[in-house]
Wavefront OBJ file of the C-alpha trace (Angstrom):
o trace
v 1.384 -15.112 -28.062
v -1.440 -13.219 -26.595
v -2.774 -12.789 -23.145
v -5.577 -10.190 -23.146
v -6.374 -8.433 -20.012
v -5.069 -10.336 -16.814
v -6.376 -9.611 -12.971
v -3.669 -10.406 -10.457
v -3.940 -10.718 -6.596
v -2.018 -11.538 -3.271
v -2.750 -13.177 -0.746
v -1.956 -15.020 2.656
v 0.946 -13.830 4.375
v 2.785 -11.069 2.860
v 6.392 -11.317 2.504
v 9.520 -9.623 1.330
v 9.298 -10.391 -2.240
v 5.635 -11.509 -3.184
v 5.446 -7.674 -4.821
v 9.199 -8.718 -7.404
v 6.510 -11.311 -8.404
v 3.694 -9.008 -8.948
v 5.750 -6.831 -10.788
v 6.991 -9.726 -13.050
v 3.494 -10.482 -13.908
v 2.869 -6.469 -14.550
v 6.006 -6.000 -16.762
v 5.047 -9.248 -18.697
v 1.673 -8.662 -19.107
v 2.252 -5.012 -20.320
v 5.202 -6.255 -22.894
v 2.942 -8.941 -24.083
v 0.316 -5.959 -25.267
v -2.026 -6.139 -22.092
v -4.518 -3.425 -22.283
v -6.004 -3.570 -19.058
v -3.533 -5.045 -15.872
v -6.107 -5.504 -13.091
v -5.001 -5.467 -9.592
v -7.083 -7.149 -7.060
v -7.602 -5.278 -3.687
v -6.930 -7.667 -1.000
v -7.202 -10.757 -2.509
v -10.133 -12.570 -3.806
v -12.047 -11.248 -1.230
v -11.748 -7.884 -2.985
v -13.006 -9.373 -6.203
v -15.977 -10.809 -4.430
v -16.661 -7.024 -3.784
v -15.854 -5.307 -7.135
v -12.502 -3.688 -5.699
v -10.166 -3.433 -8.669
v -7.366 -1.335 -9.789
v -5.802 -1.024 -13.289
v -2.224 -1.373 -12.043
v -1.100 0.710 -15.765
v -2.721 3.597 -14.162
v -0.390 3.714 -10.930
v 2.864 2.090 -12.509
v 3.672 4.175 -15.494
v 7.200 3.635 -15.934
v 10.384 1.237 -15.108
v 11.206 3.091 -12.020
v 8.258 2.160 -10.939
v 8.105 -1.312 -11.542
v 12.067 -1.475 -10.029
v 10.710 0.288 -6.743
v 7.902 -2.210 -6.685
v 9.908 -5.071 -6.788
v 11.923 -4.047 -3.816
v 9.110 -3.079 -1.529
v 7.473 -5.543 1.384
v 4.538 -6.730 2.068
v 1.320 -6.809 -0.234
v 1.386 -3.956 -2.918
v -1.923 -4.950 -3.794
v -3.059 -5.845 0.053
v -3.950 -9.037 0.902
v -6.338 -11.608 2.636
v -7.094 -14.330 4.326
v -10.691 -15.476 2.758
v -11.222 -19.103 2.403
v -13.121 -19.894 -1.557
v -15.586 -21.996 -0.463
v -16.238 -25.341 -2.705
v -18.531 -24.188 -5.792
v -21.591 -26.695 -5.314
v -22.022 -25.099 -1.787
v -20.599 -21.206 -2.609
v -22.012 -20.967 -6.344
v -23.335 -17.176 -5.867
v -19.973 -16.651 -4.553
v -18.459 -18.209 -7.804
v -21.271 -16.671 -10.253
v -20.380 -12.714 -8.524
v -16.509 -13.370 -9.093
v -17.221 -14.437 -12.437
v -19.649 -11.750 -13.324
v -16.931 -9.103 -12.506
v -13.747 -10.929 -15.001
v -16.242 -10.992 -17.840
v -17.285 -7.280 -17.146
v -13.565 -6.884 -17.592
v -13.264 -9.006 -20.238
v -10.183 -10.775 -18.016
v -8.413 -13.797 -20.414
v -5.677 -14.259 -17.560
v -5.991 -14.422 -13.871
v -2.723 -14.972 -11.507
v -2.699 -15.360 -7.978
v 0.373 -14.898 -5.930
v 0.300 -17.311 -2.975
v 0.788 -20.252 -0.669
v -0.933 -23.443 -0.283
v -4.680 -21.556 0.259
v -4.050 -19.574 -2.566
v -3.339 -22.762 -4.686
v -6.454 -24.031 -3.430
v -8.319 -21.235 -4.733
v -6.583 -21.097 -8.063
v -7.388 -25.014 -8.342
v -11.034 -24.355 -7.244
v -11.680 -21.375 -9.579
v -10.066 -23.284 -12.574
v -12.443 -26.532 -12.045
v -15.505 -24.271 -11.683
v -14.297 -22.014 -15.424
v -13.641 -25.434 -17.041
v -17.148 -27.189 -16.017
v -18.867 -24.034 -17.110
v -17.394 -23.700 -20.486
v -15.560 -20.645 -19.391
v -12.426 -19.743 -21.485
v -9.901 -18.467 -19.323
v -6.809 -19.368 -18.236
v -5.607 -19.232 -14.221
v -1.717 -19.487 -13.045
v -0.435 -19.822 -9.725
v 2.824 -18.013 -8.734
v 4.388 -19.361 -5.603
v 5.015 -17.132 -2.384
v 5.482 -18.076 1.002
v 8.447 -17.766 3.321
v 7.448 -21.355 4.758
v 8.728 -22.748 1.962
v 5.932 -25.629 2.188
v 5.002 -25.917 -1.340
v 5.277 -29.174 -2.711
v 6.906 -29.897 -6.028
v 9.026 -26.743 -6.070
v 12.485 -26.915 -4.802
v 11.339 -23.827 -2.709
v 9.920 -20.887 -2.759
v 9.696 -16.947 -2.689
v 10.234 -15.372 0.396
v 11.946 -18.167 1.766
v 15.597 -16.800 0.981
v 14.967 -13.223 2.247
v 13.204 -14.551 4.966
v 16.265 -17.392 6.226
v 18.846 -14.080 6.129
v 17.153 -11.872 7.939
v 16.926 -14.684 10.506
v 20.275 -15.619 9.993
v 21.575 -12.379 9.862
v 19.830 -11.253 13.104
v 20.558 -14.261 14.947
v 24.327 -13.928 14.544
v 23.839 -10.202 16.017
v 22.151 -11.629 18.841
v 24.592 -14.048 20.020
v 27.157 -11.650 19.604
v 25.067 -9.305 22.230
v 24.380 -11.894 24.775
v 27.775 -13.167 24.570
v 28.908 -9.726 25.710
v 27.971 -10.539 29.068
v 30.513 -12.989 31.633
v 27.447 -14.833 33.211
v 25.114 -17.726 32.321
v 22.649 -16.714 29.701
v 19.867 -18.443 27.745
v 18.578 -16.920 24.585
v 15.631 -18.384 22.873
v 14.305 -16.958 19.661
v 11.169 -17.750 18.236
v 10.983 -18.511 14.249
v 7.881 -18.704 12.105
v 6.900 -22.283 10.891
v 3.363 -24.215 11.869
v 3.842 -27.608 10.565
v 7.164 -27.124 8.795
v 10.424 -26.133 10.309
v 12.004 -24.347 7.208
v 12.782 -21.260 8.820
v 13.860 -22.025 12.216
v 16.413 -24.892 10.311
v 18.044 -21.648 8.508
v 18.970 -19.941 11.967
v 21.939 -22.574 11.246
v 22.987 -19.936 8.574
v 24.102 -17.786 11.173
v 27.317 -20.550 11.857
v 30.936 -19.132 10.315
v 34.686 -18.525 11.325
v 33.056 -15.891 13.680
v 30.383 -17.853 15.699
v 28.892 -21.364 15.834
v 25.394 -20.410 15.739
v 22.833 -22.061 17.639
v 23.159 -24.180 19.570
v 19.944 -26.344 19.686
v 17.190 -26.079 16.907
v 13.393 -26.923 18.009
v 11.304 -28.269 14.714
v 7.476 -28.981 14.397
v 8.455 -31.937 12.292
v 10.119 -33.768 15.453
v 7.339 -33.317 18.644
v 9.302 -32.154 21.685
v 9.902 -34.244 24.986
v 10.546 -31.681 27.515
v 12.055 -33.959 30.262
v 14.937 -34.499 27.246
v 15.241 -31.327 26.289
v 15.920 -29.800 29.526
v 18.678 -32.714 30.612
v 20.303 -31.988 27.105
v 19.935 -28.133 28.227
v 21.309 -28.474 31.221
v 24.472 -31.068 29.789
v 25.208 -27.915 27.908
v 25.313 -25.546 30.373
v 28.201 -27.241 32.158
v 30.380 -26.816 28.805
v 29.073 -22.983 27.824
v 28.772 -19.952 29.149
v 25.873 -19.129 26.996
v 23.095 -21.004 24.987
v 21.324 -19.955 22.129
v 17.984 -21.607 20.753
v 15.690 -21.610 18.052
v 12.463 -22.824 18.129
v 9.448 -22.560 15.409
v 6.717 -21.487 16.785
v 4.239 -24.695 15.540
v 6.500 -26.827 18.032
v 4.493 -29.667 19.513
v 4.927 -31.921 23.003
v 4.581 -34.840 22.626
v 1.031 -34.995 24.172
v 0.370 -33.225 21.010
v 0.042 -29.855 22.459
v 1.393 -26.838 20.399
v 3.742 -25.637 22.980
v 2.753 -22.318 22.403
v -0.614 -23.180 24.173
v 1.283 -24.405 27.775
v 0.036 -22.522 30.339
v -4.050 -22.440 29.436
v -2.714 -19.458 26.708
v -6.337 -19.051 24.611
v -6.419 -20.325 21.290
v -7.964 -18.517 18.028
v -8.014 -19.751 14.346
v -7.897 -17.932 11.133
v -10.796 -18.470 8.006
v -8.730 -21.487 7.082
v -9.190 -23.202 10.953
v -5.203 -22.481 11.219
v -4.430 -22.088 14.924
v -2.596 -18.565 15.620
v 0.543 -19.571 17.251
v 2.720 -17.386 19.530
v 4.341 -17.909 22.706
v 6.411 -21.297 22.175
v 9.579 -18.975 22.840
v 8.706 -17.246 25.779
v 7.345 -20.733 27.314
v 10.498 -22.498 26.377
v 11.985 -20.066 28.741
v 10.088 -20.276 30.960
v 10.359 -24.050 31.252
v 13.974 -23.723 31.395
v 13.818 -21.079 34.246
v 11.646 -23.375 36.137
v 13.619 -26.620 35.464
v 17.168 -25.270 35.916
v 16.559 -21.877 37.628
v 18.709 -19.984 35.221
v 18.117 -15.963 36.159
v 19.571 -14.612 32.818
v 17.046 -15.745 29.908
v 15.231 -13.957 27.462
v 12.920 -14.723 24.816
v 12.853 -13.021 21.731
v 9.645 -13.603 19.028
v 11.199 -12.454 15.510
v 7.299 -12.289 14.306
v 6.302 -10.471 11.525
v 9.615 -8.613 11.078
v 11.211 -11.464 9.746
v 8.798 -11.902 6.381
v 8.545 -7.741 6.113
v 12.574 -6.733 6.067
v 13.393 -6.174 2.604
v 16.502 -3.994 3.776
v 17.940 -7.106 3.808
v 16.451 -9.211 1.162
v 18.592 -11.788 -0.747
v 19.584 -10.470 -4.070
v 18.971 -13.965 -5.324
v 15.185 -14.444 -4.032
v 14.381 -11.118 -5.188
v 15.058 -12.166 -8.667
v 13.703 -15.142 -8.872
v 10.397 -13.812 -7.370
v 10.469 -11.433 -10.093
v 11.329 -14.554 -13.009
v 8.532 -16.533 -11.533
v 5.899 -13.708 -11.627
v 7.103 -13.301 -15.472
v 7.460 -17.205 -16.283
v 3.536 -17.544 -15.319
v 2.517 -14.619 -17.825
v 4.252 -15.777 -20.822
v 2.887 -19.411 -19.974
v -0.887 -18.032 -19.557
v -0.247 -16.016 -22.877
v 0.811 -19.836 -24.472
v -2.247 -21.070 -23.071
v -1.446 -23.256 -20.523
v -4.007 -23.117 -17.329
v -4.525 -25.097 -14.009
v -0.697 -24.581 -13.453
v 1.352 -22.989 -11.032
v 4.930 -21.854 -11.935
v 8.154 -23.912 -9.923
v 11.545 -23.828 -9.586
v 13.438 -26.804 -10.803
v 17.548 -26.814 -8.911
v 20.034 -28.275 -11.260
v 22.495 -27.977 -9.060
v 23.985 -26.867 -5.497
v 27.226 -25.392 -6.355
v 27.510 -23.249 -8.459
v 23.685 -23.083 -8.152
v 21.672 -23.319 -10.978
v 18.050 -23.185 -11.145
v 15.070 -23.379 -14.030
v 11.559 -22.523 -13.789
v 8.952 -25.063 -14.913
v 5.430 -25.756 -13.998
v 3.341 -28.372 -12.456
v -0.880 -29.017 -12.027
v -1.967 -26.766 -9.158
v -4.011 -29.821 -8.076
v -0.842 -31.740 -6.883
v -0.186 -28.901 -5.114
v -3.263 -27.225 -3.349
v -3.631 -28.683 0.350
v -0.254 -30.290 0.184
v 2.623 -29.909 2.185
v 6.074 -30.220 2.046
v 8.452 -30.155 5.077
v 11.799 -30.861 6.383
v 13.150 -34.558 4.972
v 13.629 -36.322 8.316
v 17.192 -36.741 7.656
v 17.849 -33.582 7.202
v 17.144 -33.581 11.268
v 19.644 -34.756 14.047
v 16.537 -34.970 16.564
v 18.708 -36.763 19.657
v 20.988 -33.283 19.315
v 18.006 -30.908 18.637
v 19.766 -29.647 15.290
v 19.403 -29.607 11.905
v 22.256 -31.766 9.432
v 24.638 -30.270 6.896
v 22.512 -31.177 3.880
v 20.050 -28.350 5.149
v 22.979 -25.890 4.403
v 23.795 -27.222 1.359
v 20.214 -26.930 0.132
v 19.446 -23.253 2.031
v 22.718 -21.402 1.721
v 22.428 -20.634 -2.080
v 18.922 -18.928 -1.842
v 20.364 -16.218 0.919
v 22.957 -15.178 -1.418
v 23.294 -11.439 -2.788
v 21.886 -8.252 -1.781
v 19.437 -5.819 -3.493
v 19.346 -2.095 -1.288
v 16.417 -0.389 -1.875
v 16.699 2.846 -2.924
v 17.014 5.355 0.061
v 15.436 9.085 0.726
v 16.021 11.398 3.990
v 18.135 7.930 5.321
v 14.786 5.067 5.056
v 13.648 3.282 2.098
v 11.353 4.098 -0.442
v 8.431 1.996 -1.615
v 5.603 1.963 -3.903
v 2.141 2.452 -2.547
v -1.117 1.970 -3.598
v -3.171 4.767 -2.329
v -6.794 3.784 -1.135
l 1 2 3 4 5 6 7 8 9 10 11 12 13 14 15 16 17 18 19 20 21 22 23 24 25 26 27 28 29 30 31 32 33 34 35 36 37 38 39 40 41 42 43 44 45 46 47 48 49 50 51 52 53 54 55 56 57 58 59 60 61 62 63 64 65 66 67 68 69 70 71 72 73 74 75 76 77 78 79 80 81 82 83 84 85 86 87 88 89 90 91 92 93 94 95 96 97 98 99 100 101 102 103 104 105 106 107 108 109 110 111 112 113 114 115 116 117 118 119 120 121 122 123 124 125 126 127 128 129 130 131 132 133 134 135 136 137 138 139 140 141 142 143 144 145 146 147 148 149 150 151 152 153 154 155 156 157 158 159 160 161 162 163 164 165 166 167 168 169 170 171 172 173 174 175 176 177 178 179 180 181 182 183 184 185 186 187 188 189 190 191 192 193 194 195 196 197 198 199 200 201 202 203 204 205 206 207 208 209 210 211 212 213 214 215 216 217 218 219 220 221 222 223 224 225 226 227 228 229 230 231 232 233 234 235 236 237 238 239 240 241 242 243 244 245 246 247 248 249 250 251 252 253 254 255 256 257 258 259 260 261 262 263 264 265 266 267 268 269 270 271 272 273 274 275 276 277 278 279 280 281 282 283 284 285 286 287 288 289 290 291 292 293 294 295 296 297 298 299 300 301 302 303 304 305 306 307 308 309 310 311 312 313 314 315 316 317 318 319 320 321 322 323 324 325 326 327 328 329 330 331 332 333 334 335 336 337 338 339 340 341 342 343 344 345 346 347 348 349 350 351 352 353 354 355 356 357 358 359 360 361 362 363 364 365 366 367 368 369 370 371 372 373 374 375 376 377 378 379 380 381 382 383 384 385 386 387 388 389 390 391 392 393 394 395 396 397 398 399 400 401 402 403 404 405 406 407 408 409 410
């Protein structure tokens, strides 16, 4: 079993566990005999411009690698840079290619979502029609959980309780107050509705949780929606709602866009979204002229707060990031490492892997009857399915009262 020297990058959104994978690729790679554990700087886009980092230099020891895995966002930064296709980018292809063979790179990982699959799929055609031997893994991360073929993925867990967590403190703060109150959060999700299902988490002995859950996967009528808002404000004193923010009317509109609200797009043509929360609310002000509402935008906080990471995710993150070095060292390529569920209760998982060309521009969202779309909620097989990947805690380690994380000086 050999696997020479690797280069590893992240991209895409960062979340609260993509680095528990990077450092499962590090400690693998360096127990497998690595000499050289090459580190990316922000992504491919990095590479393009000769921006490397042996990671052995700047993670000497197991304290190190434990502190990694329990630090946010992207240890190794990150990006957004769209591989172009290689009969129309070749010098682009040719410069990344020049730099792995001036580092004499046998493995290259790339810790991502669905545009980092692309790239790992494109970059693995191009090495095989050019008689390049190398091998290229893909190790899931995104908390959108929108990677097909894997039961889910990293960052999802951490991400659903922190919303699930925060949500519950929310209701209990609103319902503090003895008059008629609308809160609306707003949950990541563009085209699936992953993350604003889980806000259902937030349900127990103590609190019912939402009360009315907004997906992309159902496009939203808002002549409905505010008669079944308004049917429940006769029975409660408060209302609580989560809605993602890739919510559509069904004009096809992204809701976040009422109003004449500009639109921009990311390298990838990917519409930035923000703003279906605040103008749910204020549809529902205008419509049923309710004076207490607020609308709160969980945004980046909720993919970043590893203070409150699941114990389980974190883990996993780390297994998958290891899984995909010991396969690259057995020689497979093209792949990218997924989790297989055996079963719900006690859950039991197993990693496997699958062609990264079934999986690159694919995606995977909420099974439609997993949805009650007449009641704007979400069914109980959604909890059975989410509730296992929130479980478990991992605290990072604490100085002068705030957490401590590992940090790649520029």
């Amino acid at each position: 079993m050999s696997i020479g020297n690797i280069m590893v990058g992240q991209s895409g959104g960062p979340t609260s566990v993509i680095n528990a994978s990077l450092a499962g690729v590090f400690k693998a790679a360096r127990d497998l005999g690595a000499k050289h554990v090459y580190g990316m700087r922000n992504g491919v886009e990095g590479l393009l411009e000769g921006r490397c980092v042996d990671m052995l230099e700047h993670v000497k020891t197991d304290a190190d690698i434990e502190i990694l895995k329990r630090t946010p966002a992207s240890y190794l930064g990150t990006c957004r840079f769209k591989l172009g296709d290689p009969a129309e980018k070749e010098a682009d292809y040719a410069k990344i290619f020049a730099q792995l063979k001036k580092l004499d790179v046998k493995s290259y990982f790339y810790i991502g979502g669905n545009d980092s699959m692309d790239s790992i799929n494109k970059m693995s055609g191009y090495a095989a029609a050019n008689g390049v031997d190398m091998r290229f893994m893909g190790i899931p991360k995104t908390i959108d959980n929108d990677l097909v073929i894997t039961d889910h993925t990293p960052g999802f867990g951490s991400a659903s309780k922190y919303i699930a967590s925060t949500f519950k403190e929310l209701i209990r703060d609103a319902a503090a107050f003895n008059e008629k109150t609308v809160l609306v959060v707003e949950i990541m999700g563009r085209n699936a509705g992953w993350l604003t299902a889980a806000s259902i988490l937030a349900a127990g002995e103590d609190n019912e949780g939402p009360d009315m859950i907004l997906l992309p996967e159902t496009p939203l009528c808002e002549a409905s929606f505010i008669k079944a808002v308004g049917e429940k404000l006769k029975e409660k004193n408060t209302l609580f709602i989560a809605v993602s923010e890739g919510v559509k009317c069904l004009d096809g509109e992204y809701l976040s866009s009422r109003g004449g609200a500009s639109v921009t797009r990311d390298a990838f043509g990917h519409v930035a979204l923000s703003g279906a929360g605040h103008n749910l609310k204020e549809l529902i002000k205008r419509e049923l002229g309710i004076k207490r509402i607020r609308s709160i935008e969980f945004s980046a906080i909720q993919r970043c707060a590893a203070h409150i990471s699941s114990r389980t995710d974190v883990e996993e993150a780390f297994l998958a990031g290891q899984h995909g070095a010991r396969c690259a060292a057995d020689g497979m390529t093209s792949k990218m490492v997924v989790f297989k569920r055996l079963a719900d209760e006690p859950y039991a998982m197993a990693l496997d892997t699958a062609p990264v060309s079934e999986i690159a521009n694919a995606e995977k969202v909420v099974p439609a009857e997993w949805i009650d779309a007449a009641n704007y909620f979400v069914r109980k097989e959604f909890v059975t399915y989410a509730l296992p990947l929130i479980q478990g805690e991992l605290p990072p380690l604490m100085i002068n009262g705030v957490p401590r994380h590992l940090v790649l000086k520029k």
